[in-house]
C-alpha positions, 0 to 999 in steps of 0.5 A: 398837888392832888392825883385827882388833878392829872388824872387823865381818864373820865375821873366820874367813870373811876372814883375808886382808883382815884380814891385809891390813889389819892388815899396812898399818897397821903396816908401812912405808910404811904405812897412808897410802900405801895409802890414796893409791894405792887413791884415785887408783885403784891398788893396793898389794900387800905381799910376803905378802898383797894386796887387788887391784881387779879390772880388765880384765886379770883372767882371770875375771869377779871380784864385787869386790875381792879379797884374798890372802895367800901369796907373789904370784907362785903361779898361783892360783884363784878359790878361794884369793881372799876375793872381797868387795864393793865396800861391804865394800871401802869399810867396811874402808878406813874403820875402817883410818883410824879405827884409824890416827888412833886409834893416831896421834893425834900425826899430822895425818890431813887427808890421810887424810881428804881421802884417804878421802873421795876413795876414797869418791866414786870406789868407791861410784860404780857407773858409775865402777867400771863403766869403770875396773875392767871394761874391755876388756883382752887375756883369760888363761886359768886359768893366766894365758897370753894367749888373743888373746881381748879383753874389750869393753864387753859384759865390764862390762855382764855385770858391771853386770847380774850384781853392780853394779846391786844395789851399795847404799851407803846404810848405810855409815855405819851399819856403820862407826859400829857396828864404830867404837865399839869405838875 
């Protein structure tokens, strides 16, 4: 099974979230190593594509998440990212895990589970977001030179007004179960 095949939004509007996800269940070190780092609240990026959490030190306000695929270390624009929201964000990492024990029933998924669920209490937390993903930071400009510039508090409460305070969580279930029957 493919994450490709439970997808649940427009896959010709995401193909680098989706590469993303298609790319961690099938490479080594693989999908449960991505899953662990992003629930301590990390990253994992591959070579030819990434999903990153904004934080402090991003050069533009960011909505959510963002995904790229290319090679990293091109200076890029907001537009050469799939920006998606942190309910998104959350969907996505849990029918990767549906997809992974699917295609690994022969491996234990405890810590997947035990994994995800942390992952879960964190991201569909908004004011834990709201602390470690916008926080004070140096700024950059377009082309990622440091401006001496810092964010401060007001840089996540701008957040928080504009994206964070409508962030709801309740039908994620729903949406994982309906694109999970796929399986």
């Amino acid at each position: 099974m493919k994450f490709e095949d439970v997808f649940p939004y427009e896959k010709d509007r995401y193909p680098q979230l989706i590469e993303y996800f298609e790319t961690s269940l099938r490479r080594f070190p693989g999908f449960p190593e991505v899953l662990n780092s992003f629930s301590r609240g990390g990253c994992w990026s591959f070579d030819d594509c990434g999903i990153n959490i904004p934080d402090g030190e991003d050069e533009l306000m960011r909505e959510g998440p963002f995904a790229w695929a290319g090679n990293p270390f091109i200076i890029r624009c907001p537009e050469d990212f799939e920006i998606i929201d942190f309910k998104m964000f959350i969907v996505c990492f849990e029918l990767a895990v549906r997809v992974y024990i699917f295609n690994h029933k022969d491996q234990p998924a405890e810590n997947l589970l035990k994994d995800m669920k942390t992952l879960r209490e964190k991201y569909t937390d908004v004011s834990w977001i709201k602390e470690h993903c916008y926080g004070e930071a140096e700024v950059c400009d377009d082309q990622l030179v440091l401006t001496g510039e810092y964010h401060g508090k007001e840089w996540g409460e701008k957040w928080y007004e504009k994206y964070g305070r409508f962030l709801r969580f309740d039908d994620i279930d729903e949406i994982v179960n309906e694109a999970g029957t796929k399986l």
